[in-house]
Each structure stands twice: as C-alpha cells, then as structure tokens.
C-alpha positions, -999 to +999 in steps of 0.1 A: -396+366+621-418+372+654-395+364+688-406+353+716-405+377+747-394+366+781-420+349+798-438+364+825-434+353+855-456+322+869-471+340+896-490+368+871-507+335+856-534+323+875-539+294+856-533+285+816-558+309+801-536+337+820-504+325+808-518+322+774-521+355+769-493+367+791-469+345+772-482+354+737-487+391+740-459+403+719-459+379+692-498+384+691-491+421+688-463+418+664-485+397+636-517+422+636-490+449+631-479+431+598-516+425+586-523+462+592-506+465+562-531+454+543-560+471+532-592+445+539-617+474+522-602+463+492-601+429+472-564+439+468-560+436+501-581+408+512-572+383+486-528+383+503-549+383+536-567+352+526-540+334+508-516+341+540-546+324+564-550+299+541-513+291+542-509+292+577-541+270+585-529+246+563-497+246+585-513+244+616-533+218+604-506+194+593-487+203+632-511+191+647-525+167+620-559+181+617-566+176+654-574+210+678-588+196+704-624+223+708-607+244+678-608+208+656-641+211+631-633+253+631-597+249+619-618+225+589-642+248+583-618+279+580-597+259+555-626+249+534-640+282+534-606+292+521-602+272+498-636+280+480-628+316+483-597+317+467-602+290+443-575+283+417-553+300+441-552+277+467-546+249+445-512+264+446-507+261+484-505+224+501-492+220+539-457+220+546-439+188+541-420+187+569-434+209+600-424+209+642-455+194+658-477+215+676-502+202+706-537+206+698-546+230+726-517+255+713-538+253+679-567+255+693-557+284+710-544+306+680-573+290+659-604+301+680-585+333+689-582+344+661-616+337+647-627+364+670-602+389+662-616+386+623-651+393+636-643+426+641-620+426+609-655+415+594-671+452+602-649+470+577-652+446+550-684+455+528-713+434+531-715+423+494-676+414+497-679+392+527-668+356+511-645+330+526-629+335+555-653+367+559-685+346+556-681+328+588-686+334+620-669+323+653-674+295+673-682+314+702-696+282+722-658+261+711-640+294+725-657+293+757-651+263+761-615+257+754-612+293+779-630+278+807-607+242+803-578+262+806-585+286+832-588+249+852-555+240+843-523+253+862-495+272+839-472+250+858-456+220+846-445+204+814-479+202+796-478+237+801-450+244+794-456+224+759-487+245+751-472+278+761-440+267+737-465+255+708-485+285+711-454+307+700-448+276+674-486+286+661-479+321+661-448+315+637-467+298+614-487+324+607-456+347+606-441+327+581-470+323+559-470+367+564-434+372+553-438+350+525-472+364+512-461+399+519-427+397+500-444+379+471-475+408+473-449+439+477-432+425+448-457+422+428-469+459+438-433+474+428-426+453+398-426+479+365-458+475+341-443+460+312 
C-alpha cells in the first residue's frame, strides 16, 4: 500500500495547486511505478490496466458519489468508456459497498490528472488498439479550470487540509484497485497450464 510522505512545508505551497502536487508527489510516483509493470503495447497488458482503472473509478465515484466538482461528467465518461471496453468483464466489478468519502476537488484532482498522464500512455498504444479508456481524450478545458480555482485558493486551513487528505485517499484507491488486479494478473501469469 502507497504511504503518505511528510508534507511539505506550507510555505513551499503558494497556494492549493502547489500543495497538490507537493503533497502528492510520492504517492503519485509510487502508483506509475506499479503500472510500469504492465506492458500497454500489448492487449495482455492493457486489458489488467483497464480493469484496475475501471475498479478504481468506480471507487472514486461512489466517495464522492458521482460528484467531482470540474472532473464530474469526465469521471462518467471514463467509467462508461470502461465499461464498453471491457464488456463482460466489468460486469464483474461494482463500487465498493462501504468506502471513506472523498471531497469532490480531491477527485477531481486525481481524475483530470490523470487523464493527462494517459495521453501520453496513448502514444505507445497502436492506433488500431486504442478502445476504451484509450479512445478518449482529456478534458484539457475542465483541467485548466479546476488548476486555475486552485491556484486561488490558499493551502491553509481545514478545507485544505480535507482536499490534501482526500487526495492521498484518491490515490489509494487506485493503489488498491493495483494490488488487487496485479495479484489476481501475476497469478494468473504463474499458474501451471493444465
């Protein structure tokens, strides 16, 4: 499981865009490491990478119940997508029944984030492959937005403090739905042919 590191100091953050990414750093880094592992050329790869986004959408949906503040009609779309993509599979998957609550800007945070860290994921997935979660593009507009909102907000105070918090909380969804999808993949990968 991803921990948080110590927070850096208030006075690096300028305001709540700073403190943000100051604040989620580590955990951020530690996540990409664990879906490194993963080989998004191939459709052996992409389909645990879409199943563990779909999981952890579907969480982060369901902690903030379905509203992300600018992230809210991407954090839809992304889930739909999904869920066409992998079809029967992600009949399988429903949200958590029981999940902390997470503020909307926290999700939208991690949400619209992330959407542009998959763009350039996008570039080494083949053209003909690019379904689901690769067919979309990010809401560029929503990011700015949300990054321009929070760069007018101060990192100080509870309501920061509560997004900073949730924005780890986000973070660990997506952790969880990796150690879970990774175990189940890797044991599939070493289980003998019989």
């Amino acid at each position: 499981m991803i921990t948080p590191r110590r927070r850096a100091p208030r006075k690096e953050a300028a305001n709540l865009r700073d403190a943000l990414r100051l604040h989620t750093t580590d955990v951020h880094e530690a996540l990409d490491a664990r879906l490194s592992t993963l080989d998004l050329t191939s459709p052996e790869g992409r389909r645990p990478f879409s199943r563990i986004q779909l999981r952890a959408y579907l969480g982060l949906a369901a902690a903030c119940q379905g509203e992300a503040a600018e992230a809210t009609a991407q954090l839809s779309l992304v889930i739909d997508a999904l869920q066409a993509d992998l079809g029967r599979d992600a009949c399988a998957m429903s949200p958590p029944l029981l999940r902390p609550a997470l503020c909307p800007d926290a999700v939208a945070y991690v949400t619209l984030g992330s959407q542009l860290g998959l763009a350039v994921l996008r570039r080494g997935v083949p053209e003909e492959d690019r379904a689901g979660l690769f067919a979309l593009t990010p809401d560029t507009v929503a990011w700015r937005a949300f990054c321009e909102r929070m760069r007018d907000t101060s990192p100080e105070g509870p309501a920061a403090e509560q997004v900073l918090d949730d924005a780890i909380g986000a973070f660990r969804v997506f952790d969880e739905a990796t150690r879970v999808e990774l175990l189940s993949h890797n044991e599939k990968i070493q289980r003998p042919i019989s």
